[in-house]
C-alpha positions in Angstrom: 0.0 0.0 0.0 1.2 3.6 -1.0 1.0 6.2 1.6 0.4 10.1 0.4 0.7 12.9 2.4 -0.5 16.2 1.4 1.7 19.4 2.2 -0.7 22.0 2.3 -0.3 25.5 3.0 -2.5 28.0 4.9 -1.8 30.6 2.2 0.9 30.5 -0.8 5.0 31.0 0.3 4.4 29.4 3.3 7.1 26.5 2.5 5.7 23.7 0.9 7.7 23.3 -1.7 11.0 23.3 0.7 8.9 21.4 3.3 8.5 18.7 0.3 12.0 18.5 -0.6 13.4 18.0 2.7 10.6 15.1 3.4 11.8 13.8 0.0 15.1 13.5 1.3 14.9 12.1 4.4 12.4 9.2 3.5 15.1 8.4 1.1 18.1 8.7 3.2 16.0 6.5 5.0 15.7 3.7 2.4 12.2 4.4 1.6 11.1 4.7 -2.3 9.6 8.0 -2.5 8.2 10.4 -4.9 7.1 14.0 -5.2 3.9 15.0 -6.9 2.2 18.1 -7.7 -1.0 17.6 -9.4 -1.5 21.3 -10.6 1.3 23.6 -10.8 1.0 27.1 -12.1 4.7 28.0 -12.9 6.5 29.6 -16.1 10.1 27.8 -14.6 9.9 24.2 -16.5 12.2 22.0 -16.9 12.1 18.6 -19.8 11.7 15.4 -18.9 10.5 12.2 -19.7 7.1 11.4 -19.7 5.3 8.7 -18.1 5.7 5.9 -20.8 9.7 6.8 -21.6 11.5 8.7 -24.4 10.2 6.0 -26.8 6.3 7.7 -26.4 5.0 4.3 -27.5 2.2 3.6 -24.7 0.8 7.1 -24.8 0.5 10.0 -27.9 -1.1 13.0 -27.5 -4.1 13.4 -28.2 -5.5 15.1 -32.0 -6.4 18.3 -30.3 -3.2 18.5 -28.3 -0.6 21.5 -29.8 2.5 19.1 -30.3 3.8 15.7 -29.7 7.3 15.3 -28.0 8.2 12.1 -28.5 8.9 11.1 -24.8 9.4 14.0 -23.4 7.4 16.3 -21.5 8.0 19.5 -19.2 7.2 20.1 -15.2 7.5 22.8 -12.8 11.0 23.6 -11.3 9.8 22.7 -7.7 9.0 19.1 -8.6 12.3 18.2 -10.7 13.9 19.5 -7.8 12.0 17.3 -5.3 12.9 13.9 -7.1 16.6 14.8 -7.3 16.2 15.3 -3.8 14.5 11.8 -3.3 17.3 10.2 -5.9 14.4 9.1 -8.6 14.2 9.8 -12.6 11.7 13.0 -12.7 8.7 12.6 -14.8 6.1 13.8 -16.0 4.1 12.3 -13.8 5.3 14.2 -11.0 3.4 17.2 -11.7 0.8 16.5 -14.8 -0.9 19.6 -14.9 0.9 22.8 -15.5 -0.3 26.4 -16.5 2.2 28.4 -18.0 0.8 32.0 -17.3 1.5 34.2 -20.6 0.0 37.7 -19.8 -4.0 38.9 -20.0 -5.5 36.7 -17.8 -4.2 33.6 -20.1 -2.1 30.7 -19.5 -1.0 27.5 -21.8 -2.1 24.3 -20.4 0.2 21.5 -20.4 -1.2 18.2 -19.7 0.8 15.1 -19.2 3.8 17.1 -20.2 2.5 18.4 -23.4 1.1 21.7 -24.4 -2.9 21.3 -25.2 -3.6 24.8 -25.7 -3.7 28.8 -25.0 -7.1 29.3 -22.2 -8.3 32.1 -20.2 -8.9 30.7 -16.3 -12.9 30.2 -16.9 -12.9 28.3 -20.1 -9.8 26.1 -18.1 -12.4 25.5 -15.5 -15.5 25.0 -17.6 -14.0 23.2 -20.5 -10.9 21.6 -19.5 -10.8 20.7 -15.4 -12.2 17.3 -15.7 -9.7 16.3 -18.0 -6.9 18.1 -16.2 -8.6 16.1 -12.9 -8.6 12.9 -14.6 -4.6 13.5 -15.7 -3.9 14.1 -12.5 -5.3 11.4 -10.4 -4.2 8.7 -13.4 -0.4 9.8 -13.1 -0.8 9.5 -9.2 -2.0 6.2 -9.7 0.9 5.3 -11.7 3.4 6.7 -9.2 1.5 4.7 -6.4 2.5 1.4 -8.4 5.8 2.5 -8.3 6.7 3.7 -4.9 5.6 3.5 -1.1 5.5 6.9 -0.5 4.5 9.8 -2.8 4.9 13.4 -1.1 2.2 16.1 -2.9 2.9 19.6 -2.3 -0.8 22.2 -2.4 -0.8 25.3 -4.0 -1.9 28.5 -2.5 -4.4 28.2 0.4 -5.9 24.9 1.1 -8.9 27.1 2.8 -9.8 29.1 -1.0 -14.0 28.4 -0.3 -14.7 29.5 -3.7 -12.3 27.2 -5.2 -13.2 23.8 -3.1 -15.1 22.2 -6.5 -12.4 22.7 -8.6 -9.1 22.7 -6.3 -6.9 20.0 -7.7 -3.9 20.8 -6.4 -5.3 20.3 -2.7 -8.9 19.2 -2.2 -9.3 16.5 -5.5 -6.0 15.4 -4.4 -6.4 14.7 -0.8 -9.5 12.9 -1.6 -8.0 10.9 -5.1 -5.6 9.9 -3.2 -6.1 9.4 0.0 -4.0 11.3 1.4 -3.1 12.6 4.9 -2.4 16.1 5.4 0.4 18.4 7.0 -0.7 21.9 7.3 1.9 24.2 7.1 1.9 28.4 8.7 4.0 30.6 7.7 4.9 32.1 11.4 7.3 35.1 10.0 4.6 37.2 8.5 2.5 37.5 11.5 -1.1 35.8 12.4 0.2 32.2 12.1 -2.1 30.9 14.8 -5.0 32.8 13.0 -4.3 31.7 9.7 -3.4 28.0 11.3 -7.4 28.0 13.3 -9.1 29.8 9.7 -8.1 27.3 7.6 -9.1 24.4 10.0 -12.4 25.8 10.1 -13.0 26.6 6.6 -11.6 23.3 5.0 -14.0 20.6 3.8 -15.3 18.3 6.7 -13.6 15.3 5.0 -10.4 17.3 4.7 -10.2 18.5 8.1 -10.6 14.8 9.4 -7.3 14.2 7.4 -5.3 16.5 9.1 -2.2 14.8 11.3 -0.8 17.8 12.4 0.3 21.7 12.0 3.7 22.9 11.3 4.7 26.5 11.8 7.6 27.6 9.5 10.3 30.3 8.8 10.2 30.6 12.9 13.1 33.2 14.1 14.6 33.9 17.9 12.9 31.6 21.1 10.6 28.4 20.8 9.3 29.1 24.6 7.2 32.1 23.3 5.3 30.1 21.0 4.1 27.5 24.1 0.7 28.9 25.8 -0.2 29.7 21.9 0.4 26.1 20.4 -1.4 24.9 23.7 -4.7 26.8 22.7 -4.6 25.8 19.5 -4.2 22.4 19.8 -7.3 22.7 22.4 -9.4 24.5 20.1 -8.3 22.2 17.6 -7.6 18.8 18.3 -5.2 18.7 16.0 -1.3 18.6 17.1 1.2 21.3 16.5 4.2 18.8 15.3 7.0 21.3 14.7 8.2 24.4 13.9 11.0 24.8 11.2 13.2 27.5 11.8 14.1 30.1 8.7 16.3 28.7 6.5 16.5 29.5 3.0 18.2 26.4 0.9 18.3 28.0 -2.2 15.8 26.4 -4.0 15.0 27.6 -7.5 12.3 30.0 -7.7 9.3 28.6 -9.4 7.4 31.9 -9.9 8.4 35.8 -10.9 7.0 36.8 -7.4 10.7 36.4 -6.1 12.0 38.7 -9.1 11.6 42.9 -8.4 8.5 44.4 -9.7 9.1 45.5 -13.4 10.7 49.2 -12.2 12.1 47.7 -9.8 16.4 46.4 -9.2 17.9 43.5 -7.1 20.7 42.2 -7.2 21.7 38.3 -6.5 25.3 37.5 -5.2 26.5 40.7 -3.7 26.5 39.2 -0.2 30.3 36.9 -1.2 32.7 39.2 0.5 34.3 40.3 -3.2 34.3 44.3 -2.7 32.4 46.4 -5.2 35.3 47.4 -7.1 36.4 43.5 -7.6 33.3 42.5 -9.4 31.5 42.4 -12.6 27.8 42.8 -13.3 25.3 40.4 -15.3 22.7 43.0 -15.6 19.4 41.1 -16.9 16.3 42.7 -18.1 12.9 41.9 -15.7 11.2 41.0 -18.8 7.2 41.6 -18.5 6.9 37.9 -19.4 10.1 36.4 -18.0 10.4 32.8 -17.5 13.1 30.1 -16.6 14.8 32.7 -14.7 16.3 30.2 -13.5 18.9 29.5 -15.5 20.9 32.5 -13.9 21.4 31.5 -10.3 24.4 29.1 -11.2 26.1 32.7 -12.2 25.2 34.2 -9.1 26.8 31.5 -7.6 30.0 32.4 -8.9 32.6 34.6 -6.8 32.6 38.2 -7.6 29.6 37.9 -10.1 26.6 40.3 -9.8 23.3 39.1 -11.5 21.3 42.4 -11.5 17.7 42.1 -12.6 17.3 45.5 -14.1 14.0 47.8 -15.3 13.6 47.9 -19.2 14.2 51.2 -19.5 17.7 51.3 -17.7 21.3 52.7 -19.4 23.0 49.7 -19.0 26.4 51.9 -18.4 27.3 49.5 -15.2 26.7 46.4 -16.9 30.1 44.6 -17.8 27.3 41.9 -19.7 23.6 41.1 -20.1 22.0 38.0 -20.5 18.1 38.0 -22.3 15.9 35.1 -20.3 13.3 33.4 -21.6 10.4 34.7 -21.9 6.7 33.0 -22.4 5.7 35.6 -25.0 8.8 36.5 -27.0 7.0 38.8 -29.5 5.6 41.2 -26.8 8.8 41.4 -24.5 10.8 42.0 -27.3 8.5 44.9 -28.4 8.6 45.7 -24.7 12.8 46.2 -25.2 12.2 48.4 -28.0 9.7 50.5 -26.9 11.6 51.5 -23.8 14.6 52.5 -25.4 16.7 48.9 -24.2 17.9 48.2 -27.8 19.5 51.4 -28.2 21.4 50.9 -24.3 22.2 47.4 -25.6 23.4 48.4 -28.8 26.3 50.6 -26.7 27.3 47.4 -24.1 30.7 46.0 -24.9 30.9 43.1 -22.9 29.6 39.6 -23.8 25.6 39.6 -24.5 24.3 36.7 -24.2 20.2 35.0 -25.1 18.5 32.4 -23.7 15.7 31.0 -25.5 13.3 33.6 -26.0 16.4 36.0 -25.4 18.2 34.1 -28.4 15.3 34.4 -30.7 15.3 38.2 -29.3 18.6 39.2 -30.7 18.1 37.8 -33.9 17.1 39.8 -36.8 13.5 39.2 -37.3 10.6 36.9 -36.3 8.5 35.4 -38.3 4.8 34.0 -38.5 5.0 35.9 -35.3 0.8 35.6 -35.1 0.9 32.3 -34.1 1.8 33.1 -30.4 -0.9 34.5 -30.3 -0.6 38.0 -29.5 -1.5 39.2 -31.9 -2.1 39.7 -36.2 1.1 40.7 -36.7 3.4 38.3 -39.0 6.7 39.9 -39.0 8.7 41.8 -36.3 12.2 43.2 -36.3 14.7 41.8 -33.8 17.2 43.3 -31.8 19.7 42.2 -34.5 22.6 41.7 -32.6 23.0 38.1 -34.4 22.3 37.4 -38.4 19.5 34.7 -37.3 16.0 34.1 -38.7 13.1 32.8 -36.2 10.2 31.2 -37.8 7.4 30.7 -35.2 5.3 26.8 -35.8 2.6 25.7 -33.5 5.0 22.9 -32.4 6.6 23.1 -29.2 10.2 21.4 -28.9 10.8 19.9 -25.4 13.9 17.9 -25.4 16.5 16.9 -22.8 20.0 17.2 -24.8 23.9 16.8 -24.3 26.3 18.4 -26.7 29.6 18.8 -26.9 30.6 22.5 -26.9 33.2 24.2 -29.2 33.9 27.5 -27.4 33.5 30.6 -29.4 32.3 34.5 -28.8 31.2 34.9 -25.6 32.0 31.2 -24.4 35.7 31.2 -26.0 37.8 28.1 -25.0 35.1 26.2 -23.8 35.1 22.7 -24.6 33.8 19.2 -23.5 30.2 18.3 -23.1 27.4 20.4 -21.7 23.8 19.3 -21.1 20.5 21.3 -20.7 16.7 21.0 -21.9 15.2 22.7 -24.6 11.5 24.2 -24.1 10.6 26.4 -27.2 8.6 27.1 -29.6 9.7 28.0 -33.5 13.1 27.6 -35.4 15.9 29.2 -35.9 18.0 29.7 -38.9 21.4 31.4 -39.8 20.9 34.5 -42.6 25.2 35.2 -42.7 28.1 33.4 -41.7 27.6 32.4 -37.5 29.7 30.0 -34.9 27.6 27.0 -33.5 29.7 26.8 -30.3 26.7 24.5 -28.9 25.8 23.0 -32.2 22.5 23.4 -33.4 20.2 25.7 -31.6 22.8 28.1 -31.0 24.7 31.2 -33.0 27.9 32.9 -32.0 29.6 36.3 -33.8 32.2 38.2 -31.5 30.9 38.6 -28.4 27.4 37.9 -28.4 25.7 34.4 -28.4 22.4 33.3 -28.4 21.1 29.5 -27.8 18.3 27.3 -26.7 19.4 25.6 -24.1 18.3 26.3 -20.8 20.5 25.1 -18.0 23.6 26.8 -19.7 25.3 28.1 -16.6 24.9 24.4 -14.9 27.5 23.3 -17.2 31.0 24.3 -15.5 32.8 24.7 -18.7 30.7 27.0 -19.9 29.9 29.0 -16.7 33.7 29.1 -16.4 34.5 30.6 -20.3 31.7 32.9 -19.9 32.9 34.6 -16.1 36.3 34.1 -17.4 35.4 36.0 -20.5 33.5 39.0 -18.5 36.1 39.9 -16.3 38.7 40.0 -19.0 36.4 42.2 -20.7 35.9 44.5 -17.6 39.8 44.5 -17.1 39.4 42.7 -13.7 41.0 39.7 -12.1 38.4 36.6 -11.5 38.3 35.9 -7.9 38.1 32.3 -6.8 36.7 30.6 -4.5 39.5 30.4 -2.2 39.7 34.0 -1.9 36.1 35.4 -0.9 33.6 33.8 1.7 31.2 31.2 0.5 28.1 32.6 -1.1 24.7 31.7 0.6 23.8 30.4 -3.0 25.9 27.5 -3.3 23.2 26.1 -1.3 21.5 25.2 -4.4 23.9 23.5 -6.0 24.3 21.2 -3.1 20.9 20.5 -3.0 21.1 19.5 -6.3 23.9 17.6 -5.7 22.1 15.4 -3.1 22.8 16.8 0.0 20.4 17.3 2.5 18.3 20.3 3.5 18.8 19.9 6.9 15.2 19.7 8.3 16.0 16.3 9.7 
């Protein structure tokens, strides 16, 4: 018999997806076969992997109506790859089969089962496409339940949303599809815990609230004592046990939403906190794109002694940048219009240090897109890049999702690199050369001087590359490269050992 239990959260950020992790890693520390699931996920940080039925897609195609095939695989929020490194299993799709990518105007693209089945506003998701979402969902956690003993499901949001209880898959379909038990979690740091903790109790379906085993307050800071004659009511009141409270830590975990970036006029930067002075670093500055996604892909160089990433407002000068790297983006067309209308091309235009594009920032720096209208945003067919690199993107309906390794051959931006490097490809349209270019990552990618563009996510997780590229900025800025050796260690190299395996330390 499988065993679920539900993390659910009295609002959203309260820690369930780090609560999920860490539970993910001590069951298997502990020898138990375990498995993360999210049945809905609402996240525009994907990553590839395989689906449910291998990279062969022989037990399972798409259906007719569905806007690609993949042929095996299939793309899931961050959170949930994350979780089954963490619990030492192949991720799949079938750890989170439901996932709404939002794109702007009250829209998001449905993913089912890994694939993309279409572009819906959130009622005709509801009214015309739920049930099959719900049926997605509860088959994939049956699959996983054949597999392992114990599958950890993370909530979304509020397990308490009363005018979301007939349609709340993440929490309420799930707990009852799978039969699961439920750990409450409170986030104690923003004030009202015990509040939020009685409230949701009360409002939560009468089956739900049976399920509970127990409350847990999180991000706690300073004495435990204080919290006694508080948990002692509320377990009164209640009957429902307090069973911990985590302290704040943060592990680094990737961010699966653009609710951690700055608002659009807004700066931060990541990495200044590694002991490397001011005057012995470089910038990354990085444009907080209206539509950014898979921002992901540039904490490995914030990770990096003496880098600064610095998201950055559109309509900045760029005149402290010693680079720029272009994200992703889930609606290329109307971020890149977004650049140009703010005056970002012409700032760009007068950077001389390495420019790189990820993705939709690759497709961005080209010279032109084309069949532009089938994003959907729009009746327009052609739109002028950035034209920073002699590339052509022609938009299809098909969506590539791919897992890849290549072997690199360093050039522009990424000079001296070599070896192999592996990422994932999420993307819509195709990209083709109009002049002479470098392919320093093979196809997919375009190098001239000191820019590059490419469309593989996961770039700066390759070492090689990461190195060519910081080695490449600070020679450009005129600065010696700190190493590690030298400066403190970074609180962001907790990600990469969580990656790596290691564990969160909620044990």
């Amino acid at each position: 018999m499988t065993s679920t239990v539900l993390v659910a959260g009295t609002a959203s950020h309260v820690g369930k997806s780090t609560v999920v992790t860490g539970l993910c890693r001590r069951l298997a520390r502990e020898g138990v076969a375990v498995a993360p699931y999210k049945a809905q996920n609402m996240s525009n940080n994907a990553r590839a992997v395989v689906t449910a039925d291998g990279v062969d897609g022989t037990k399972r195609r798409p259906s007719k109506d569905d806007e690609a095939s993949t042929d095996g695989w299939g793309e899931i929020g961050v959170s949930q790859y994350v979780q089954a490194r963490a619990a030492g299993v192949t991720p799949t799709t079938d750890m989170n089969p439901v996932l709404l990518k939002p794109r702007g105007d009250a829209e998001s693209q449905l993913v089912i089962d890994g694939r993309a089945v279409g572009h819906y506003a959130a009622g005709a998701y509801y009214d015309e496409h739920w049930e099959r979402a719900r049926e997605a969902a509860e088959a994939a956690h049956d699959r996983l339940a054949a597999e392992y003993e114990v599958i950890v499901a993370e909530g979304a949001g509020s397990i308490a949303e009363i005018n979301l209880h007939d349609r709340d898959l993440a929490n309420v379909a799930t707990a009852r599809f799978a039969d699961a038990s439920i750990l409450l979690l409170a986030d104690i740091e923003r004030g009202g815990a015990f509040a939020s903790a009685y409230g949701t109790l009360e409002l939560m379906p009468d089956d739900l609230r049976e399920r509970v085993m127990g409350v847990v307050f999180t991000k706690f800071r300073g004495d435990r004592s204080i919290l006694e004659s508080g948990i002692e009511e509320l377990e009164r009141k209640t009957g429902i046990p307090v069973l911990d409270i985590l302290p704040y830590d943060d592990p680094g975990l990737p961010a699966e939403d653009s609710v951690s970036l700055p608002a659009a006029d807004e700066r931060r930067v990541l990495g200044d906190d590694d002991g490397v002075a001011d005057e012995g670093a470089v910038t990354v500055a990085v444009p907080r794109l209206p539509r950014i996604s898979n921002f992901t892909d540039l904490e490995p160089l914030a990770r990096e002694p003496g880098v600064r990433v610095s998201y950055v407002p559109l309509d900045t000068d760029l005149v402290a940048a010693d680079a720029v790297v272009i994200p992703g983006t889930k609606n290329t067309v109307d971020d890149l219009l977004a650049l140009r209308e703010t005056g970002f091309d012409e700032a760009l235009a007068r950077v001389s240090g390495p420019i790189v594009g990820l993705c939709g920032g690759y497709q961005i720096l080209g010279e032109r897109i084309t069949n532009a209208a089938v994003e959907g945003t729009g009746d327009r067919s052609v739109v002028e890049g950035l034209r920073l690199l002699p590339v052509e993107t022609r938009f299809s309906p098909e969506k590539r999702v791919e897992c890849v390794t290549r072997e690199v051959d360093g050039s522009g931006p990424i000079a001296g690199a070599s070896g192999p490097v592996s990422g994932y490809e999420i993307h819509m349209g195709e990209t083709a050369a109009t002049a002479a270019i470098d392919r320093p990552l093979g196809e997919g990618s375009a190098a001239i001087d000191r820019v590059l563009g490419t469309y593989l996510h996961g770039l700066f997780e390759n070492a090689n590359v990461r190195d060519a590229f910081v080695d490449s900025v600070f020679h450009r800025a005129g600065k010696r490269r700190p190493r590690p050796a030298d400066v403190e260690r970074s609180p962001y190299a907790k990600a990469a050992e969580l990656v790596d395996g290691l564990a969160l330390g909620l044990e």
